[in-house]
C-alpha positions in Angstrom: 9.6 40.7 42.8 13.2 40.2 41.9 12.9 36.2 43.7 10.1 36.2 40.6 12.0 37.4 38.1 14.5 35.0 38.5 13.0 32.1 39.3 10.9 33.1 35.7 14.4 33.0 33.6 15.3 29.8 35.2 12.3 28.3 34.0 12.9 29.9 30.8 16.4 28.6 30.9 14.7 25.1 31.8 12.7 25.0 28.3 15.7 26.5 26.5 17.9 23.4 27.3 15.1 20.8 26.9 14.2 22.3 23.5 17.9 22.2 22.7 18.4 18.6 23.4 15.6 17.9 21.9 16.3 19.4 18.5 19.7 17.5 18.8 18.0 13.9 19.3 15.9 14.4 16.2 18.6 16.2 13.8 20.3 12.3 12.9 16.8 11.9 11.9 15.9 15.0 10.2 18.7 14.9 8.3 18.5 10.7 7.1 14.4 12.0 5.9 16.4 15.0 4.3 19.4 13.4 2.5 17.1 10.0 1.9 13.4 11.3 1.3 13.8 14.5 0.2 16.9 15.0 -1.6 16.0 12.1 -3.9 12.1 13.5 -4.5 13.3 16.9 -5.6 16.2 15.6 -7.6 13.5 13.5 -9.8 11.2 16.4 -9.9 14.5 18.1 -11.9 14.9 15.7 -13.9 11.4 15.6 -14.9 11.7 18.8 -16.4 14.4 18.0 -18.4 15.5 15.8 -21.6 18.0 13.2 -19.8 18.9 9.6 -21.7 22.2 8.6 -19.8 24.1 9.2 -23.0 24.4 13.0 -22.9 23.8 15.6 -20.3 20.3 17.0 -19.5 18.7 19.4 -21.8 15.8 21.8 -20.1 12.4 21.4 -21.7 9.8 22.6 -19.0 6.5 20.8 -18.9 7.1 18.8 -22.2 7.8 15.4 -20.7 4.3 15.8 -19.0 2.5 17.1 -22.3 3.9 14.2 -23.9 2.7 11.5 -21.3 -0.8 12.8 -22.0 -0.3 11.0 -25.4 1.6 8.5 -24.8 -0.2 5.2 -25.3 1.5 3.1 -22.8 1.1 5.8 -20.3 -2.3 6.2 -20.8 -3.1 2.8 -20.5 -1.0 2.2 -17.4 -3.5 4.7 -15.9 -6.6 2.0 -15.7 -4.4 -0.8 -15.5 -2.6 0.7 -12.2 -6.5 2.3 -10.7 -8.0 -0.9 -11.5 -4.9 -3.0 -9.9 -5.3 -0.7 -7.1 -9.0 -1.2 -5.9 -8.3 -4.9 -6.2 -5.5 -4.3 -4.2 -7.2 -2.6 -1.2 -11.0 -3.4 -0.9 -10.8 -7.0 -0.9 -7.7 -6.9 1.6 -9.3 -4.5 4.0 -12.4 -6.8 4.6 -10.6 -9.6 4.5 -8.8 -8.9 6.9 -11.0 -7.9 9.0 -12.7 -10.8 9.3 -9.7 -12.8 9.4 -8.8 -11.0 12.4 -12.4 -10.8 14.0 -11.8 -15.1 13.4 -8.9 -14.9 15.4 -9.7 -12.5 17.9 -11.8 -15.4 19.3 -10.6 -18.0 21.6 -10.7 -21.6 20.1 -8.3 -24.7 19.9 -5.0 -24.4 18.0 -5.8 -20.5 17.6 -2.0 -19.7 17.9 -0.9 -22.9 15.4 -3.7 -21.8 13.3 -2.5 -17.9 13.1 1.0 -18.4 12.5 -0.2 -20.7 9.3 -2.1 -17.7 8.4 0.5 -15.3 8.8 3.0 -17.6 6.6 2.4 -16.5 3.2 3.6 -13.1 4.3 6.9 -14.0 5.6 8.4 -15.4 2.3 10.0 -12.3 -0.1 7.9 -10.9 -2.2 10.4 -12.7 -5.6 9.9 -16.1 -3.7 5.9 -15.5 -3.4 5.8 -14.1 -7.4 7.8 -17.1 -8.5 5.6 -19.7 -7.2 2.8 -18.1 -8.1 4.1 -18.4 -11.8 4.0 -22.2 -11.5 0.5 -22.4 -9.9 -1.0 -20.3 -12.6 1.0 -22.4 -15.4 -1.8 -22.9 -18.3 -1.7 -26.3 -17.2 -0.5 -26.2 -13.5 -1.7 -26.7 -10.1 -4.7 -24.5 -10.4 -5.7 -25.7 -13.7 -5.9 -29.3 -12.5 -8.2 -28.5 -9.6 -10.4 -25.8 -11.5 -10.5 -27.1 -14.9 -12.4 -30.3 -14.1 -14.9 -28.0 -12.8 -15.1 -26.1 -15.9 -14.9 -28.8 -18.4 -11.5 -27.8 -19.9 -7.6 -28.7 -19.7 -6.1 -25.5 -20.4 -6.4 -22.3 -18.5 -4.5 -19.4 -19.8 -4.6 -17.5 -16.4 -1.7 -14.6 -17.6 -2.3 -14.8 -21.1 -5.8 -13.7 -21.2 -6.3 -9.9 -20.9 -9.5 -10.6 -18.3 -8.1 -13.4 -16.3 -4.3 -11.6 -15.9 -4.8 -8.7 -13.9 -7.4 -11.0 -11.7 -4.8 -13.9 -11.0 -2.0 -11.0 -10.2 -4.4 -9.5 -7.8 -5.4 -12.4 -6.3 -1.8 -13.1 -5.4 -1.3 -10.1 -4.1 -4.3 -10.5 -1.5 -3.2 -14.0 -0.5 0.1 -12.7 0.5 -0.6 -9.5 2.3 -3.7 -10.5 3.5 -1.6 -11.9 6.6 -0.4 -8.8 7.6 -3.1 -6.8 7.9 -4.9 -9.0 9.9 -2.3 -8.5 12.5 -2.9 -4.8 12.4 -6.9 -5.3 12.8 -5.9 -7.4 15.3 -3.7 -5.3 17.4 -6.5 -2.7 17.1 -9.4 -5.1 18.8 -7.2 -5.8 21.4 -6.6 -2.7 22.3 -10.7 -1.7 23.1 -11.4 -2.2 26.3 -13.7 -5.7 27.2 -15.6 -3.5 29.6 -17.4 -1.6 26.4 -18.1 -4.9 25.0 -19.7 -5.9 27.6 -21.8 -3.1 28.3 -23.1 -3.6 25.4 -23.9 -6.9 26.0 -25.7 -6.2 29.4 -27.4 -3.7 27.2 -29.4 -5.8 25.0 -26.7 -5.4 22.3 -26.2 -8.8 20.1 -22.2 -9.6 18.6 -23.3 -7.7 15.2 -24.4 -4.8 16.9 -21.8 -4.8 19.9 -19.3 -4.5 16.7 -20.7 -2.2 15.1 -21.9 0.2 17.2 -18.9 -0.4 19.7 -16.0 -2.2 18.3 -16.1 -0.9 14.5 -16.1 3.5 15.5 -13.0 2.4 18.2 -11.2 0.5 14.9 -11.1 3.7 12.7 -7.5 5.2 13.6 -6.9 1.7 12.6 -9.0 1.6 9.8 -7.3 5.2 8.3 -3.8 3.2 8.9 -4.5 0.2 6.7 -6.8 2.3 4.6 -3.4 4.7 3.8 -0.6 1.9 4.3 -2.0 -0.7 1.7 -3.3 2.1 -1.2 0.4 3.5 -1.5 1.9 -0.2 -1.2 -1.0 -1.1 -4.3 0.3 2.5 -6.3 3.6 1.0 -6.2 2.7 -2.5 -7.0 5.7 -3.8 -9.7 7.2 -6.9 -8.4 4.2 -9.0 -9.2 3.8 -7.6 -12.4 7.5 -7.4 -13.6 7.8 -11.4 -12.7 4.8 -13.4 -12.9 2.8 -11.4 -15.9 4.1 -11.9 -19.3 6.5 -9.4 -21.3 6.8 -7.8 -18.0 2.9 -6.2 -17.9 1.4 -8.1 -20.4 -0.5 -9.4 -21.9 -1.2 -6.4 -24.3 -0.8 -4.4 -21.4 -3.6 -5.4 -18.8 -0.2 -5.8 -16.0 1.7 -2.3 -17.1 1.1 -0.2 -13.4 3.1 3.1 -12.9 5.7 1.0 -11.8 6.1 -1.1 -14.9 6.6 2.2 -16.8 8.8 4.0 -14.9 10.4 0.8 -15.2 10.0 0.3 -19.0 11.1 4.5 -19.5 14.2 4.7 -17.8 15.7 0.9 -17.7 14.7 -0.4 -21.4 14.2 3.1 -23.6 16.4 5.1 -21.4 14.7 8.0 -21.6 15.3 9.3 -18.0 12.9 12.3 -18.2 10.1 10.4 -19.1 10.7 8.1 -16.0 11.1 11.0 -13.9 7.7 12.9 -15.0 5.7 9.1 -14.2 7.7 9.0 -11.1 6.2 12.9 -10.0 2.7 11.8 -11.1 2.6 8.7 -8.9 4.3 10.4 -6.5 1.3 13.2 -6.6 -1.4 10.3 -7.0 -0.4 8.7 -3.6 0.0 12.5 -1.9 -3.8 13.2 -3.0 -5.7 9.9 -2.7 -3.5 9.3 1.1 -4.7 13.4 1.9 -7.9 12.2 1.0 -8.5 8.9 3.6 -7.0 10.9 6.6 -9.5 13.5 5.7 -12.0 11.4 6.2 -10.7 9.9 8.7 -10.9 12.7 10.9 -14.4 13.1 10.1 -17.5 11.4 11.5 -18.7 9.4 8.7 -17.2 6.1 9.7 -19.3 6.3 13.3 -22.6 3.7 12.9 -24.8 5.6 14.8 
């Protein structure tokens, strides 16, 4: 009995100094996600609540920054402009893709040559890719000269038209992260098994059905991961807006995301509070749409029965 006893605190003892050691090799980073992540959240949530331009100290006013973004024009508008940004953003790129890495999944000449030519438009930064993007969609640049021949005209204002802008910044967007998702899908087909491929095959199963009674129900971890990654990257789009639209969101507004405000409210009007407020709605945006994919993501919906 007593042999028991002690050989039950030793195990105890065990668990004790693995549980110790393991708190100690995730403190550094517990406490980078604290001082980084965390700190920097609440402290904006603060100073949403508060009337702070840089010049003087901040003044408490509650919930008025927030009742005065329901409002506020710009705001308002940035609402559509940032959703319909987003589902450009996201659908086009998750099929895309997909397919791009379903083509490359397959064994064919120059398959490796071909990839890395694929992958290149994601490897340049993302002021390098903006920039040249400006000069292709010049009113009478590179695109215009192969396009406008088709359509009979000279002149394309591609960022100057309130249709075309937020079109030609999505587009952009897509040919550049494209790349990278496709290496995602593609880490996620090779990881199924070839055995359940061919089973399916041996059972009468064509390559549609094979993928998508087989292949597309083993992708959906992956699915949830690009699904989640590339909606908060699109939430946060500003880059491509700040540099190749016009006036920095234009024109007339059709470019001004969440980003371009935040931007606009505490770098150009200085009215930090205002910033801040944006900042916690974006912030809660991203928390519920992302809560909402992994929801479904742990559901059954996405298996093709």
């Amino acid at each position: 009995m007593a042999a028991a006893v002690r050989q039950k605190n030793n195990s105890g003892n065990v668990i004790s100094r693995r549980q110790y050691w393991g708190l100690m090799f995730v403190l550094p980073t517990v406490l980078f996600f604290a001082v980084f992540f965390m700190y920097p959240i609440l402290t904006g949530f603060g100073l949403s609540l508060t009337d702070f331009t840089l010049l003087r100290p901040p003044v408490w006013v509650g919930l008025q920054n927030y009742q005065d973004l329901m409002a506020d024009r710009m705001f308002l508008q940035s609402v559509g402009a940032t959703f319909g940004y987003v589902v450009g953003s996201t659908v086009p790129v998750w099929i895309l893709s997909l397919l791009a890495a379903l083509l490359f999944y397959q064994r064919f000449p120059g398959r490796e040559t071909l990839k890395v030519l694929f992958f290149s438009p994601f490897l340049p930064s993302i002021v390098v890719v903006s920039i040249v993007w400006k000069v292709l969609l010049h009113p009478n640049g590179v695109l215009t000269s192969i396009i406008g021949p088709l359509l009979g005209t000279g002149e394309i204002r591609w960022l100057n038209d309130v249709r075309l802008s937020p079109i030609s910044i999505i587009i952009a967007h897509d040919w550049t992260i494209i790349p990278f998702y496709m290496l995602i899908w593609l880490a996620g087909l090779t990881a199924i098994p070839q055995e359940l491929r061919d089973a399916a095959l041996v059972d009468g199963a064509n390559r549609l059905q094979s993928f998508l009674r087989v292949e597309l129900p083993l992708l959906k971890p992956t699915a949830v991961f690009v699904a989640a990654i590339s909606t908060i990257n699109a939430f946060q789009g500003f880059t491509l807006q700040y540099i190749v639209a016009p006036d920095q969101g234009g024109p007339v507004g059709a470019n001004t995301t969440f980003g371009i405000v935040i931007w606009k409210y505490g770098f150009q009007y200085f009215r930090m509070g205002d910033a801040a407020a944006v900042s916690v709605v974006l912030f809660l945006i991203i928390m519920v749409v992302t809560a909402i994919q992994l929801r479904l993501g742990r559901s059954d919906d996405f298996t093709l029965n």
